[in-house]
N, C-alpha and C positions, 0 to 999 in steps of 0.2 A: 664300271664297264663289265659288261658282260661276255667270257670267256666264250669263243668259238675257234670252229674248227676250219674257218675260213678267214682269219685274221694271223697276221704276220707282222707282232711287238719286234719291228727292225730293232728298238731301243735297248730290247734285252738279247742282242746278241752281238758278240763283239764284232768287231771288224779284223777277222786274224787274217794273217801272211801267209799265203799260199805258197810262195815262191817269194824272190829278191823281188820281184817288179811286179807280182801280183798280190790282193790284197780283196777279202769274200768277206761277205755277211750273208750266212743260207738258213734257210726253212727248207726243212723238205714233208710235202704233207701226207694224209695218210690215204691220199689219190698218187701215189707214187711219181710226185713233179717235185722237182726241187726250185727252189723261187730264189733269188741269188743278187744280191747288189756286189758289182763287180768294181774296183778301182785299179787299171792296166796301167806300169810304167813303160816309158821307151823302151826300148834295146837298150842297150849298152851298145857301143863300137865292137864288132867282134863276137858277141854274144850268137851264142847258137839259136839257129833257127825254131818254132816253135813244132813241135810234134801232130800230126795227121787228127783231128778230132772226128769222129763217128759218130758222137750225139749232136741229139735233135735241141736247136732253140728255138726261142723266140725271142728279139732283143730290141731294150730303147735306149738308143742313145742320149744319155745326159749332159754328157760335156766330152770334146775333146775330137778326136776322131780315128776309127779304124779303118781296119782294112781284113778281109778273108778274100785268104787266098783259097781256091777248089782246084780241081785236077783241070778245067777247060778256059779259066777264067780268073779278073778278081775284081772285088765291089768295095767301095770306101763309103762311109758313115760316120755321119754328124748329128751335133746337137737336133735332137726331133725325129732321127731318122729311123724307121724300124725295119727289121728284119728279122725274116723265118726260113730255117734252113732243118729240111725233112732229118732223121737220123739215116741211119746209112753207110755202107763203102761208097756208093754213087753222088752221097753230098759230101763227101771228106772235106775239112777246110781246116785252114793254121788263120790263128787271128795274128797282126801283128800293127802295132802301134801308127802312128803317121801322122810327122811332128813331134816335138818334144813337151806337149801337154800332158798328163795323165788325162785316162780312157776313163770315167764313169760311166756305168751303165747299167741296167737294171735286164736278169735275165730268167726263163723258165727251163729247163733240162728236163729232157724226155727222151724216152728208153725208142 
């Protein structure tokens, strides 16, 4: 196979631990996006809230289902479901778990 600059070998890159409940495989390319397979656990009971996000994605849900929460609203997603949320103070959003599934899902990060 032929080596490019638009291909992402998920195979060669581990699946490390981001956090207790979070869990990344990233490329990030040299168009400044980072391309990201994400594996989210629950909460824990008790566990603190998740922290204001200001970057931009774009995401497909693979298995499980979320939830972001913004400052006016909140949207949940499932298996097939996508979503793009502009970067920004005006799209701020906490993702958090919904249900005791882990979250798979495939994401892009932009500035």
């Amino acid at each position: 196979m032929t080596s490019s600059p638009y291909l992402f070998l998920a195979s060669e890159h581990p699946l490390r631990a981001v956090t207790d409940r979070l869990k990344a495989r990233e490329a990030i390319s040299d168009f400044g996006i980072a391309l990201r397979y994400q594996e989210r656990g629950p909460d824990a009971p008790g566990a603190p809230e998740a922290d204001w996000c200001e970057t931009g994605h774009s995401i497909f849900i693979l298995a499980g289902r979320i939830r972001y929460t913004f400052d006016d609203h909140s949207v949940e997603a499932g298996p097939g479901d996508m979503l793009h949320i502009p970067a920004g103070r005006g799209h701020r959003h906490k993702p958090s778990v919904v249900g005791d599934e882990v979250v798979r899902y495939v994401l892009t990060e932009f500035s």
